[in-house]
SEDO-371724 format. One line per 2 residues: number of its first residue (from 1); their letters; for each residue x, y, z of C-alpha. Coordinates in nm, 4 decimals. Layout:
REM residues N
NUM> A> X,Y,Z ~ ...
***
This chain:
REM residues 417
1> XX> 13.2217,1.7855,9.7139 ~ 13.2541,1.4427,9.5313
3> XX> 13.3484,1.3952,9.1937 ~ 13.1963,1.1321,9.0784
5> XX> 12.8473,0.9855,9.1547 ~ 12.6922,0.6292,9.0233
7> XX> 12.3696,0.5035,9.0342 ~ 12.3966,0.1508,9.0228
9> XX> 12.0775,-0.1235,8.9834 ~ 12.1622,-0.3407,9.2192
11> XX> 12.3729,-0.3996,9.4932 ~ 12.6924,-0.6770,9.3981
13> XX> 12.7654,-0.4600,9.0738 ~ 12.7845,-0.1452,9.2626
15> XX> 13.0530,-0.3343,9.4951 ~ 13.2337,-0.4436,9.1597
17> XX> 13.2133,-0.0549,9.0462 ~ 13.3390,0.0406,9.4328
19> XX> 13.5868,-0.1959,9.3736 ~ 13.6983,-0.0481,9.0190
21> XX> 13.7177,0.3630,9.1393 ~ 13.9570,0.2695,9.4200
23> XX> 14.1769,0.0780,9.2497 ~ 14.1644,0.3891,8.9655
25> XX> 14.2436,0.6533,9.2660 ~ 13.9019,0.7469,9.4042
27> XX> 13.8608,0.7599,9.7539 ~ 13.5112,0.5741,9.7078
29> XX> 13.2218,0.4647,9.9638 ~ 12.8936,0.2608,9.8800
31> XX> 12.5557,0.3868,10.0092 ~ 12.2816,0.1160,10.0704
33> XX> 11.9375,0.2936,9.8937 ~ 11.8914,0.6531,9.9488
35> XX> 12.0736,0.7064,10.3134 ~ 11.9786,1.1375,10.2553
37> XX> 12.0477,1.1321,10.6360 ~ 12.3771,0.9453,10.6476
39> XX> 12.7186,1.1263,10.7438 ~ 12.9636,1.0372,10.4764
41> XX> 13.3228,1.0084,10.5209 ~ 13.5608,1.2015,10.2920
43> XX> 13.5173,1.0574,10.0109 ~ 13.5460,1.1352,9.6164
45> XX> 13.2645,0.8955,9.4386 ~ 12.9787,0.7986,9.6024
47> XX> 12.8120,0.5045,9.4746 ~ 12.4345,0.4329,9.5117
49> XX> 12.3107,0.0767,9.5250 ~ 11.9735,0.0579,9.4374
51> XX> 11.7752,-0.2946,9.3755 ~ 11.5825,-0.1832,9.0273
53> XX> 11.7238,-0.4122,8.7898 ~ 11.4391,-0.6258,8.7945
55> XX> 11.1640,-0.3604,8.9471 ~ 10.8542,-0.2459,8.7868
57> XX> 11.0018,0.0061,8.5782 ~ 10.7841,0.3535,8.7406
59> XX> 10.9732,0.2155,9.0673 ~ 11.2936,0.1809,8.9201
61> XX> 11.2637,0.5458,8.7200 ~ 11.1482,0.7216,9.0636
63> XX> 11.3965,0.5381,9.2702 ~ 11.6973,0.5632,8.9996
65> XX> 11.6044,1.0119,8.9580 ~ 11.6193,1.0083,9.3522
67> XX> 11.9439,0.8416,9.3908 ~ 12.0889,1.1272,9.1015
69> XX> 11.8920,1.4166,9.3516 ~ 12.1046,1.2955,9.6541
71> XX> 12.4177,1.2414,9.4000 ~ 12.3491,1.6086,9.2381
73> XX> 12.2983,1.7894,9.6220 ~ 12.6552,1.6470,9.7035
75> XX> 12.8607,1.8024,9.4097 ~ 12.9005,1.5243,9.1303
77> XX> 13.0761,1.6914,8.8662 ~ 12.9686,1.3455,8.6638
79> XX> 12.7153,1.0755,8.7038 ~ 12.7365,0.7377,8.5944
81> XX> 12.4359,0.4673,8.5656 ~ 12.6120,0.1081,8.6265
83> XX> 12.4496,-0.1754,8.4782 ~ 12.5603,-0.5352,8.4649
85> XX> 12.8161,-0.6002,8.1576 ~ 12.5482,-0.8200,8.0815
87> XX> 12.2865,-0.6107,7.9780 ~ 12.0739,-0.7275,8.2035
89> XX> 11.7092,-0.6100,8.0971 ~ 11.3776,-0.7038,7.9602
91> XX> 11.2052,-0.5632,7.6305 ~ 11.0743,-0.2686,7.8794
93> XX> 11.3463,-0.1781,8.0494 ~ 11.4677,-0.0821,8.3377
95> XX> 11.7962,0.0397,8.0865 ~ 11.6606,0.2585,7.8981
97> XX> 11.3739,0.4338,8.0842 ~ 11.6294,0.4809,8.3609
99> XX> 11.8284,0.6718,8.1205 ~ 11.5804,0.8296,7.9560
101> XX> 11.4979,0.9633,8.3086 ~ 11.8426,1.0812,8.3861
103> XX> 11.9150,1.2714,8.0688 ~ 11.6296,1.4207,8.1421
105> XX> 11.6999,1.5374,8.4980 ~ 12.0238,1.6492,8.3509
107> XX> 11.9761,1.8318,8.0825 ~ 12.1830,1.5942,7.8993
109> XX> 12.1348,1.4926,7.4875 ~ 12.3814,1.2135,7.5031
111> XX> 12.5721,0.9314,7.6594 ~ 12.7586,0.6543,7.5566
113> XX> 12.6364,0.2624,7.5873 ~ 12.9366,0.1014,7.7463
115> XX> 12.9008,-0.2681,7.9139 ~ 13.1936,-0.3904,7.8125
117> XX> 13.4002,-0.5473,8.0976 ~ 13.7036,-0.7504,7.9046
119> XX> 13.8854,-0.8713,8.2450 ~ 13.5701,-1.1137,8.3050
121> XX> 13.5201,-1.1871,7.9506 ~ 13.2321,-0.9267,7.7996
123> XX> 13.3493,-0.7585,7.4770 ~ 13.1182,-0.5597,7.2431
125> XX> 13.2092,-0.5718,6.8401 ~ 12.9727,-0.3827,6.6438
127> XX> 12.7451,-0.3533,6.8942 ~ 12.7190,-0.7304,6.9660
129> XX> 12.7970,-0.8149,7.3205 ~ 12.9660,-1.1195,7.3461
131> XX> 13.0299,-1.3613,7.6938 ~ 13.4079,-1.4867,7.6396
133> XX> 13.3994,-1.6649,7.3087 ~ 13.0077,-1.6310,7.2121
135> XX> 12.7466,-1.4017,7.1492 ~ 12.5109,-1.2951,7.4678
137> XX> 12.2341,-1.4441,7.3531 ~ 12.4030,-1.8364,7.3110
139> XX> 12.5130,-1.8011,7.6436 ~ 12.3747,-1.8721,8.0170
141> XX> 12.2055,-1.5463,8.0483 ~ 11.9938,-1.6290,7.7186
143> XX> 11.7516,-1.8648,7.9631 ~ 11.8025,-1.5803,8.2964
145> XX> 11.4574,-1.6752,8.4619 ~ 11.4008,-1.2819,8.4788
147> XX> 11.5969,-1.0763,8.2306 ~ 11.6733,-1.3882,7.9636
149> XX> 11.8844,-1.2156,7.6993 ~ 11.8250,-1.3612,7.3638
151> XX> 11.9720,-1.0550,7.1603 ~ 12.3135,-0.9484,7.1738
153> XX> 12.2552,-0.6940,6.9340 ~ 12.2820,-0.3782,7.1756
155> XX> 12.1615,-0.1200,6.9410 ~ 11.8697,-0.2963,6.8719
157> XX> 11.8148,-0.4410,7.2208 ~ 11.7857,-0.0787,7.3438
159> XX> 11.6217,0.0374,7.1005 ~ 11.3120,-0.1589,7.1994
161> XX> 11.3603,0.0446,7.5302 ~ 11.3584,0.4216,7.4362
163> XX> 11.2249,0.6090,7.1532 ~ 11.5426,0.7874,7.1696
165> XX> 11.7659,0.7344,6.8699 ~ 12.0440,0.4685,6.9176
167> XX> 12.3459,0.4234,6.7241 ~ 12.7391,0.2730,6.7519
169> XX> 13.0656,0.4335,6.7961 ~ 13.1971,0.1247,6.6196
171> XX> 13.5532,-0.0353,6.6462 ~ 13.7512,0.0971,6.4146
173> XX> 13.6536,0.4579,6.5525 ~ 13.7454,0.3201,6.9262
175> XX> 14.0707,0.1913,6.8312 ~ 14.2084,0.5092,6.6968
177> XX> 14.1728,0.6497,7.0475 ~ 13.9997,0.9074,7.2495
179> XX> 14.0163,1.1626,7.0048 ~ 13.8281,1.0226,6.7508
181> XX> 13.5024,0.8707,6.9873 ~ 13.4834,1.2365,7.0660
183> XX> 13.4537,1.3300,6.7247 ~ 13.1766,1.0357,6.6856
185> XX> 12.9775,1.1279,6.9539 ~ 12.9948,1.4521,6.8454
187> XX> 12.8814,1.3350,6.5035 ~ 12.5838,1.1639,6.6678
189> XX> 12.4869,1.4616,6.8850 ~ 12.4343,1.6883,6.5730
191> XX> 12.2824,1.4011,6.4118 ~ 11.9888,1.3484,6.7187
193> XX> 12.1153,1.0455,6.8883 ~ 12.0632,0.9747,7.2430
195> XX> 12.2741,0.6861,7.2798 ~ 12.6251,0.5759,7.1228
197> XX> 12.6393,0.2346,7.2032 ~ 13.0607,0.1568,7.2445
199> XX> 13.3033,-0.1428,7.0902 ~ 13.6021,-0.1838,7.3304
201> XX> 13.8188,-0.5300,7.2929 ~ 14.0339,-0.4936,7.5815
203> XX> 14.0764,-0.2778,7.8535 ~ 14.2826,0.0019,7.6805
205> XX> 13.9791,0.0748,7.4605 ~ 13.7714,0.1093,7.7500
207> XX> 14.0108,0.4111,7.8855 ~ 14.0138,0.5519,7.5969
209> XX> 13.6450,0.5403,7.6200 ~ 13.6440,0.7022,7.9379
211> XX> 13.8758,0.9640,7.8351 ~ 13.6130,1.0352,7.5468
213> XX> 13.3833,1.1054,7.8438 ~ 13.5084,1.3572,8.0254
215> XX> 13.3021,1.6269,7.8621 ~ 12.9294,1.3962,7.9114
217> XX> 12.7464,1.4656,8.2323 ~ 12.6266,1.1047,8.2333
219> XX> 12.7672,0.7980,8.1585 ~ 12.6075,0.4678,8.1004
221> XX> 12.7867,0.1090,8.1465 ~ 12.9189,-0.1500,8.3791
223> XX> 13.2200,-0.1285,8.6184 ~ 13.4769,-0.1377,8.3038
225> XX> 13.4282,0.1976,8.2119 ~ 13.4908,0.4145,8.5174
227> XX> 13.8408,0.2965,8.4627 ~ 13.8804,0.5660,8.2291
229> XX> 13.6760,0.8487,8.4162 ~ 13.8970,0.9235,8.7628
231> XX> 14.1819,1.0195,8.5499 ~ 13.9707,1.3189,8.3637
233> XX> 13.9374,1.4439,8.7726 ~ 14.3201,1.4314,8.7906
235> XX> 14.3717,1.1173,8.9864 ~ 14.4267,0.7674,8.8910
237> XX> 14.6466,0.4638,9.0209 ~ 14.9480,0.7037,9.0879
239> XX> 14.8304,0.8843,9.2620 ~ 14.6246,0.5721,9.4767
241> XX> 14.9737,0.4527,9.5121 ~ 15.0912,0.7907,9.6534
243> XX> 14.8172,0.9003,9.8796 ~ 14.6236,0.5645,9.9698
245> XX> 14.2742,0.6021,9.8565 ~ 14.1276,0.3421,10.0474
247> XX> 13.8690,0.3989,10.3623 ~ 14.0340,0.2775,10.6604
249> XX> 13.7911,0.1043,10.8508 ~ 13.8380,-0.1047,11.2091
251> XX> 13.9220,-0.4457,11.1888 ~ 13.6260,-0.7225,11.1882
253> XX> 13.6615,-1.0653,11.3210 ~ 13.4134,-1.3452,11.3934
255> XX> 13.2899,-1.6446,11.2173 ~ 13.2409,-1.6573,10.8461
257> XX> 12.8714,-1.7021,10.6770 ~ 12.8533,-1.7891,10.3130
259> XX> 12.4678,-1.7264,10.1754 ~ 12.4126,-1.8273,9.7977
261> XX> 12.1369,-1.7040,9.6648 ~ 12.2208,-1.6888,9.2811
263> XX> 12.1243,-2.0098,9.0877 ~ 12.3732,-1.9039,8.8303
265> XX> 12.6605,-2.1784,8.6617 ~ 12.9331,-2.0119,8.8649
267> XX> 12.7772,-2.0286,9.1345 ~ 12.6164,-2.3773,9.1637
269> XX> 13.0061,-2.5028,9.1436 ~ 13.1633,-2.2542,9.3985
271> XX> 12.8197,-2.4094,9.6250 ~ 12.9399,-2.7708,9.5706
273> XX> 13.2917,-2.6784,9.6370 ~ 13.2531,-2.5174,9.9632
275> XX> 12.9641,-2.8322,10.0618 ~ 13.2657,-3.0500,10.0229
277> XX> 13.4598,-2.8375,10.3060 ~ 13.2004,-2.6642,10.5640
279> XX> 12.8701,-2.7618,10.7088 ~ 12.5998,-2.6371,10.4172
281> XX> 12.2475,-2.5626,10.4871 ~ 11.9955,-2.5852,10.1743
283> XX> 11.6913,-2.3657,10.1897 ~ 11.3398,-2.5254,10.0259
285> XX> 11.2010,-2.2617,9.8796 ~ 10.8950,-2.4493,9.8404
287> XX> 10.9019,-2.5218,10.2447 ~ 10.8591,-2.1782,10.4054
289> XX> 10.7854,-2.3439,10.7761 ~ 11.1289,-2.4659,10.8808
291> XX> 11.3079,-2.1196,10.9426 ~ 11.3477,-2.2458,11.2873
293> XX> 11.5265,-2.5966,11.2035 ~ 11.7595,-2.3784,10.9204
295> XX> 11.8550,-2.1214,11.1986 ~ 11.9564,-2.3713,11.4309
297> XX> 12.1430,-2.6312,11.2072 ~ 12.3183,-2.2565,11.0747
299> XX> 12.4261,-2.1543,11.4182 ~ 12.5529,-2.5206,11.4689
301> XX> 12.7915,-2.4984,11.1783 ~ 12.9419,-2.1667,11.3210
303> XX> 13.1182,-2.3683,11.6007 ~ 13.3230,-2.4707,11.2532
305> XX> 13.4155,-2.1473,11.1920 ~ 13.2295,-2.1062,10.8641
307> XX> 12.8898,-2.2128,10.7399 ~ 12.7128,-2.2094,10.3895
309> XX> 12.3499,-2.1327,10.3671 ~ 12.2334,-2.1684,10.0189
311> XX> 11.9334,-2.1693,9.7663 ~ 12.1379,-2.1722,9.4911
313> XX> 12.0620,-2.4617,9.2209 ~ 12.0784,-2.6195,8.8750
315> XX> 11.8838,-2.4798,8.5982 ~ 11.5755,-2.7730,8.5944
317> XX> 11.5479,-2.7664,8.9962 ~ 11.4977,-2.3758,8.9397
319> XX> 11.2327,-2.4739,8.6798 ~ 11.0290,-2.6789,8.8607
321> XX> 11.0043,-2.4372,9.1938 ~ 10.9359,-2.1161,8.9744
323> XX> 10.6375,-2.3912,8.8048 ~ 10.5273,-2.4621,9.1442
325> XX> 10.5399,-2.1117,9.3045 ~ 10.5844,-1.8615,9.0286
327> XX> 10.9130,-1.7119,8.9492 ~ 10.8715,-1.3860,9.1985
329> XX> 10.7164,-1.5661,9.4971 ~ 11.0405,-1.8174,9.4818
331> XX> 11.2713,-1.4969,9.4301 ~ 11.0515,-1.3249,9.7268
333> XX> 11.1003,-1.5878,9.9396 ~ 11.4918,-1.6747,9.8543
335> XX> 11.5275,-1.2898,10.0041 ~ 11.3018,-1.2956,10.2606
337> XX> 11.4783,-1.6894,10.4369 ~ 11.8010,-1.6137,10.3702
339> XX> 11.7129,-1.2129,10.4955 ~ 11.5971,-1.3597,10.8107
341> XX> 11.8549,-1.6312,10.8455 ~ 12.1100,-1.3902,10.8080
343> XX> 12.0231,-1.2016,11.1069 ~ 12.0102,-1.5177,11.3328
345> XX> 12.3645,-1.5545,11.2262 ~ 12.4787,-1.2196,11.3207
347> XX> 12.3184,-1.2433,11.6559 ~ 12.4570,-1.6009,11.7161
349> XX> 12.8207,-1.4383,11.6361 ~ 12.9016,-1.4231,11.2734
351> XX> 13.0886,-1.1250,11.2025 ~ 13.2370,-1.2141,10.8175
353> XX> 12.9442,-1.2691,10.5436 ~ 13.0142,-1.3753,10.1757
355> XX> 12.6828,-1.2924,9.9908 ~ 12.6161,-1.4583,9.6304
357> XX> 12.3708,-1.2905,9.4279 ~ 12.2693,-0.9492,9.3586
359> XX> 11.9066,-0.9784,9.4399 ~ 12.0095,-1.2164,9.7796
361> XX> 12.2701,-0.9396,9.8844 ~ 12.0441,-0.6683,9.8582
363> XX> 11.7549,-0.8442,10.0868 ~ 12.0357,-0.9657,10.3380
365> XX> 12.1942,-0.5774,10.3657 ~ 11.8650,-0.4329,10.4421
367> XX> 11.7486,-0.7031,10.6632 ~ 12.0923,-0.6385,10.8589
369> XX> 12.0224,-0.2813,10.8196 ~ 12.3392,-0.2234,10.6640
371> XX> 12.3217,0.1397,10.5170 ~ 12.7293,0.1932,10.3718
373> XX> 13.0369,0.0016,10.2987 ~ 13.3864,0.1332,10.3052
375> XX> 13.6072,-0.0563,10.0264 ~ 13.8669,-0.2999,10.1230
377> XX> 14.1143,-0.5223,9.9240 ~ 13.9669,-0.7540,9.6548
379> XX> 13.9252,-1.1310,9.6514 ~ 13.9160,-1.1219,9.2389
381> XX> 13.8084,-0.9302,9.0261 ~ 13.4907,-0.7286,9.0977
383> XX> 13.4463,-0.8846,9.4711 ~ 13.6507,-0.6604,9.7527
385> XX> 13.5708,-0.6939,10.1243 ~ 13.3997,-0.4497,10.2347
387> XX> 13.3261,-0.2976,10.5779 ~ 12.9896,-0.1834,10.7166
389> XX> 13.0474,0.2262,10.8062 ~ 12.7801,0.1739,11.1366
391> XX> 12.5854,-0.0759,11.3330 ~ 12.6306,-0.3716,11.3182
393> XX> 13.0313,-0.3491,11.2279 ~ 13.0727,-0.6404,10.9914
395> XX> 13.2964,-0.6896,10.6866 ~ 13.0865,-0.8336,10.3609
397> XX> 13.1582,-0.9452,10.0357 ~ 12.8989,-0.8867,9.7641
399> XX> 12.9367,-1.1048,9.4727 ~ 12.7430,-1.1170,9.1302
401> XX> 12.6472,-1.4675,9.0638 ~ 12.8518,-1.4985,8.7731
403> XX> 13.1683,-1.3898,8.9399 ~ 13.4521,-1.5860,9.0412
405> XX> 13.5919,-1.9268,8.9922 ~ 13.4959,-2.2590,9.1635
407> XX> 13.6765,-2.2291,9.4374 ~ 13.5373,-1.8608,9.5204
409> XX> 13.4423,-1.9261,9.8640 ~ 13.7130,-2.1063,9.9771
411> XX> 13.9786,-1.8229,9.8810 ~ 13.7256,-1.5506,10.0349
413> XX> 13.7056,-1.7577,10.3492 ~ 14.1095,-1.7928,10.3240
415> XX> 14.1789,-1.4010,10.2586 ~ 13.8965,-1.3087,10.5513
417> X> 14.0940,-1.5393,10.8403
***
């Protein structure tokens, strides 16, 4: 029986989450989509990485309720919904009808609204997310090409999403502990609200926050709250320290693939860092006949010991493919070269791949037919290596575009050999 399940909408922040509950305590394994038939190691949390950020939002509902079925048939005493800390969403959705749907399945009346994630620079003050020093909606993810975020109010942002009520546990409630958010939400339930939307400054807000949780069966956030939930099970770092709570998992070794996907600011300069080191491979999206010349010029740059294949780039390149193709068809067919390019790889040898972008590590998992990940020590914060539980055994890292610093790949590629 696990303790803990998470539905998470898409794949690199349900690594980052992974990453999080095992460093808490919890024995912890990621699951690739719905996997009902998969044999699971013995495990505590069991997270579920699902591609819905960005899908219609009927897909994303059904897909999200069957992921909390699965989650529900294995014991979860709690379920979390992960999100980015960004708030990633459009005026639709998928945040809130996803929620809507599994407060519904549970027979839940509330949950709290926590993205904050201080150790990579998102903070929310009365209900404003803000991205280090400035509000989310004057930063990069204000012009996302699919979920541009021009409102950092997050009250009013989800509000547009549900027409379930909305409202703040603000600061001054957080900072006088666990105690008193319980008395707010409380405050809130009697009052109707759906959703308490959470202030946290610095990560010992966001325990509190958890600790506040231990009597909701569903929380909502990104990875920064589940550092407060494995100690309401009874475990946390001590007892990690103690018992070992990480999935031992055979040693992987081979060559080293980096594919970039993610056209975000971090990104872009870990991509021109790595170019300066190691052969690098740049995809045309608007060229979708010269698979054949990519896959060999990538198998080339194995004999190197580590090759970058990468779409990734700046914001008015991006603009003028998604003019020329549309901004779907260039996503679809990002996924579907580097997908494909991916598996050449593996077949010509690579055995270590460093995926960048959520949407690119998704496509290249299920190409590979990757269906779980045991967790493995971090490369910062939010990006572990992980370990493929079957066929083919490879060891992955999944990071979020924004993740990182600009030399990213080359540390990955240092801690892997």
């Amino acid at each position: 029986m696990i303790l803990l399940g998470a539905v998470a909408d898409d794949v690199t922040g349900a690594a980052d989450l992974c990453s999080t509950l095992v460093r808490e305590g919890l024995r912890t394994v990621q699951v690739l989509g719905d996997a009902r038939d998969l044999e699971l190691p013995d495990v505590e949390a069991v997270v579920v990485a699902l591609k819905s950020r960005t899908a219609p939002v009927d897909r994303a509902v059904r897909e999200s309720t069957d992921a909390l079925e699965r989650l529900v048939a294995l014991g979860a005493r709690q379920i979390l919904f992960k999100y980015c800390s960004t708030f990633d969403s459009t005026p639709e959705g998928n945040i809130g009808p996803v929620a809507d749907a599994l407060l519904d399945a549970l027979g839940a009346d509330i949950t709290v609204v926590c993205p904050a994630y201080p150790e990579n620079g998102r903070t929310v003050y009365r209900g404003h997310l803000f991205v280090g020093d400035v509000l989310l909606s004057e930063s990069s993810m204000a012009r996302h090409p699919l979920t541009p975020m021009t409102d950092a109010n997050l009250v009013r942002v989800l509000g547009r999403q549900t027409h379930r009520p909305v409202s703040l546990v603000p600061y001054d409630v957080v900072a006088d502990g666990a105690a008193a958010i319980v008395l707010r939400l409380d405050e809130l339930r009697r009052a109707g609200v759906a959703y308490a939307v959470v202030d946290a400054l610095d990560d010992a807000q966001l325990r509190a926050v958890g600790e506040a949780c231990a009597g909701l069966r569903l929380v909502t956030g990104g990875s920064g709250v589940a550092r407060g939930l494995p100690a309401n099970f009874g475990t946390g770092a001590a007892a990690a320290a103690a018992h070992g709570r990480r999935l031992e998992a055979p040693p992987v070794d081979g060559p080293a693939v980096v594919l970039a996907g993610s056209c975000s600011q971090a990104t872009n300069e870990q991509v021109e860092r790595m170019a300066a080191r190691y052969p690098a491979i740049k995809v045309d999206v608007a060229d979708t006949g010269g698979l054949d010349a990519l896959a060999d010029a990538a198998l080339a740059g194995l004999g190197d010991g580590a090759v970058l294949v990468y779409s990734t780039a700046p914001p008015d390149e991006v603009a003028r493919v998604q003019e020329l193709v549309g901004p779907e068809e260039a996503s679809s067919r990002v996924e579907s070269l580097l997908g494909e390019l991916a598996c050449r790889l593996v077949a010509g040898g690579a055995r270590r791949l460093v995926l960048a972008g959520g949407e690119t590590s998704a496509a290249v998992l299920q190409r590979l037919g990757v269906r779980a990940l045991a967790v493995g020590d971090e490369i910062a914060p939010g990006v572990p290596w992980m370990t493929s539980l079957g066929e083919p055994r490879l060891v992955v890292a999944l990071k979020s575009g924004n993740f990182g610093g600009p030399d990213f790949f080359l540390e990955a590629l240092g801690v892997a050999g």
